[in-house]
N, C-alpha and C positions, 0 to 999 in steps of 0.2 A: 575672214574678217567679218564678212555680213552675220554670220552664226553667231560669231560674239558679242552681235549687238544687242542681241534682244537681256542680256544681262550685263549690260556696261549703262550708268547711269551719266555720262561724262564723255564726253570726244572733245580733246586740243589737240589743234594744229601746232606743231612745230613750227615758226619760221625762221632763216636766213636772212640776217642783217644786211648780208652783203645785196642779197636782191631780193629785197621787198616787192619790187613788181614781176620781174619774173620768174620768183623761186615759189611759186605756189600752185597747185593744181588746181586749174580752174571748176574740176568739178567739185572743189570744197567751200567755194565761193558763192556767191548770192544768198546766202542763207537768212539773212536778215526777214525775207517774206515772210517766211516760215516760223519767224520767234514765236511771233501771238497766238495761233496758232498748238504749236507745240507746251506754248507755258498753261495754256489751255489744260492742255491733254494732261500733265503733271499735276493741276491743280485739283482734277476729277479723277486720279491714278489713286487706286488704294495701295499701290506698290510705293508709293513714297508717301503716304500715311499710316502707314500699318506700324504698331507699339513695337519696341524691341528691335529696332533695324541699328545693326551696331555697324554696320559694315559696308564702305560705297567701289565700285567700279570704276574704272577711267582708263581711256584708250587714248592713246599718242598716233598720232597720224601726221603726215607731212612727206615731201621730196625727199629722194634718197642721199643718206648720209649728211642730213641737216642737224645730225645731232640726237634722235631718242632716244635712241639707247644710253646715252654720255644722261642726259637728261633724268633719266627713269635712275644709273646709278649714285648721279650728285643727290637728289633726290632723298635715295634711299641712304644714302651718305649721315647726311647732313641729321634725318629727325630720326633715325633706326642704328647710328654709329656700325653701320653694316660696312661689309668689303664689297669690291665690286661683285655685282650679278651677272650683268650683261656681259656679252664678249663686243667689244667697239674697235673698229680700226679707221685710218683716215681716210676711208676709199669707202663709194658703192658698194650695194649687194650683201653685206656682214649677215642681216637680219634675211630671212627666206624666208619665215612663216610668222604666222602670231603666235609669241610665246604664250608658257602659261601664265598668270595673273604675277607680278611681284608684289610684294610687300612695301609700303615705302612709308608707310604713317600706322601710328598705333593708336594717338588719340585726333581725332577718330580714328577709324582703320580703316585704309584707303589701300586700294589694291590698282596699280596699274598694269594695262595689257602692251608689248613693245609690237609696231607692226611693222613688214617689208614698208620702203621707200617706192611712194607711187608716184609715177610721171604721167603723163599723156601719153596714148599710145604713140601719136609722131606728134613732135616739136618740128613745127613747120617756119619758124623763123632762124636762120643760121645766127644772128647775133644772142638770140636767148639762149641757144643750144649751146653757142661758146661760153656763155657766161655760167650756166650751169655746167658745162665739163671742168672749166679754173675752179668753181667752186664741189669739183668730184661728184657731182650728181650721176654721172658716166665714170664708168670704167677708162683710165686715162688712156690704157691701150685703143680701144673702140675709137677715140675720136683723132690721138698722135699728139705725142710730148712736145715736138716744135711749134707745131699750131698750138694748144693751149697755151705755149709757152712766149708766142708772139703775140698771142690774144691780150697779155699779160701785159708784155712791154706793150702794146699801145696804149693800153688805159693806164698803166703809170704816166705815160708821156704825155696823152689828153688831158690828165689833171697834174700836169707839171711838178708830178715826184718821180724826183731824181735819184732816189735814196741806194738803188739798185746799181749804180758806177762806183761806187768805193767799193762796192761786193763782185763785180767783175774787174775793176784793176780801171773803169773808163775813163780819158782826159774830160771828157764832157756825153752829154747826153747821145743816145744813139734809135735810130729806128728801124735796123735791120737787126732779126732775132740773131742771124748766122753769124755777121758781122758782130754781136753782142759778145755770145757766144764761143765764137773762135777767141776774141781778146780773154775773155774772161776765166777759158779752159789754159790760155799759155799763163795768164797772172797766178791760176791757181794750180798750175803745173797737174792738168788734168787731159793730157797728150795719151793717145794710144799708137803701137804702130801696129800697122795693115802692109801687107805684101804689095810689090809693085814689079811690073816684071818692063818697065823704065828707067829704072835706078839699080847701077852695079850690084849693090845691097842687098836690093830684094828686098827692101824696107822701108818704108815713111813714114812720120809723123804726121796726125791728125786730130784734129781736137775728137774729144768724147763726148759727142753731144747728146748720149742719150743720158749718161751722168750730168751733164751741165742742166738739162732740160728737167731734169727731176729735181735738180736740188735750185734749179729757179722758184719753180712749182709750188717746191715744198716751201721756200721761205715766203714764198706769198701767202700761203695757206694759214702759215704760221702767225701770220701779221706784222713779220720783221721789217715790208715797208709801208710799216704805218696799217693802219684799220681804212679800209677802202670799201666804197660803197661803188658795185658795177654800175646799177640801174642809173639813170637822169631821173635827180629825185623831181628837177620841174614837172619833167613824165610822169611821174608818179603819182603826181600832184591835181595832174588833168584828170589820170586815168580812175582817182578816186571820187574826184566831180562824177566823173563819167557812171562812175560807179551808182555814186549818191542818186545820180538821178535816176537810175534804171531801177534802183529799189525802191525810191517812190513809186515809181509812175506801179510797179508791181504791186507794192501794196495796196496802193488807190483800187486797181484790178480787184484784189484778194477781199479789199470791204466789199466793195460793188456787188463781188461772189456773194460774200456771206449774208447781205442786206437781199439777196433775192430771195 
């Protein structure tokens, strides 16, 4: 990625509606110091006043499987009547490397680059780390389908949508995933048997919850209940303050630099 910077004239962040505050990598963050700075550097750059420049760079960056790829193809969709480019699935990890440049605009002609999905090296708060595995930023194996999948029903039931008991069979709302779960694999006659050497048979039913837990999953993913935002947008709210002030007080720093 660093190699391709020195000819990309453009980096966007992708982000996750669903978590505006903790779907970002913090080291693409504070940049604000740096504008003046940088629009500086652009202003005295012969590379962006030189005659005959038909053609610009732009790199997509952002947490894994927030979407660039999906992005780079509607994209290229939409102004090039192109088919898809990229290969996209709903899971982590799809993109490995930075491809080479796509096409996606002709007037001008703008070429974007698709990169792997960056995280932190450890996510050190367990509630970011579930709300980034519901939202696939993890491999769903790596973190386990009933956990994500109780992660899920709590924050339906913290913002009091229900919407998910007519899709497991529930008389009313419930707060145990297993309990969810087991109704909801007999409503949708999603029973497996397993051996038992308790029963004359040698057989008994059980619910299938790694099927139930994937197809929870997926309809939340899908936005089947309803468009949900994980983060506390009040949270969000402070953490932007919090934000605003730490890029003053730096840029205050950055004149002070430049005024010596």
């Amino acid at each position: 990625m660093q190699a391709k910077l020195r000819s990309v004239d453009c980096v966007m962040e992708i982000h996750d509606a669903r978590v505006p505050l903790y779907g970002r990598n913090p080291n693409f963050s504070h940049l604000n110091p740096i504008v003046p700075m940088v629009r500086d550097m652009i202003e005295n750059s012969n590379r962006y006043h030189r005659e005959g420049m038909e053609e610009y760079n732009a790199m997509i960056i952002g947490i894994p499987n927030v979407g660039k790829s999906s992005f780079i193809n509607i994209t290229r969709a939409k102004n090039l009547k192109k088919v898809t480019s990229l290969k996209v699935a709903p899971s982590a990890g799809v993109t490995k490397m930075v491809h080479m440049k796509v096409k996606i605009s002709n007037y001008p002609i703008i070429f974007l680059y698709d990169t792997p999905g960056i995280l932190t090296p450890r996510v050190s708060d367990p509630t970011a780390a579930l709300k980034l595995a519901v939202c696939g930023s993890f491999p769903d194996h790596d973190v386990g389908l009933m956990l994500i999948a109780d992660y899920i029903l709590f924050t339906l039931n913290r913002q009091k949508n229900y919407k998910y008991t007519s899709l497991l069979g529930l008389e009313e709302p419930c707060d145990c995933i297993t309990m969810a779960l087991t109704k909801g694999a007999i409503h949708l006659n999603k029973m497996q048997q397993q051996r038992s050497m308790a029963l004359e048979s040698g057989l008994h039913k059980k619910p299938n919850f790694e099927y139930m837990s994937k197809m929870f999953i997926e309809k939340f993913r899908k936005a089947e209940f309803g468009k949900i935002v994980l983060d506390d947008l009040d949270q969000f709210t402070q953490f932007e303050q919090c934000n605003d002030d730490f890029e003053l007080k730096e840029n205050e720093v950055f004149e002070k630099s430049g005024n010596n």
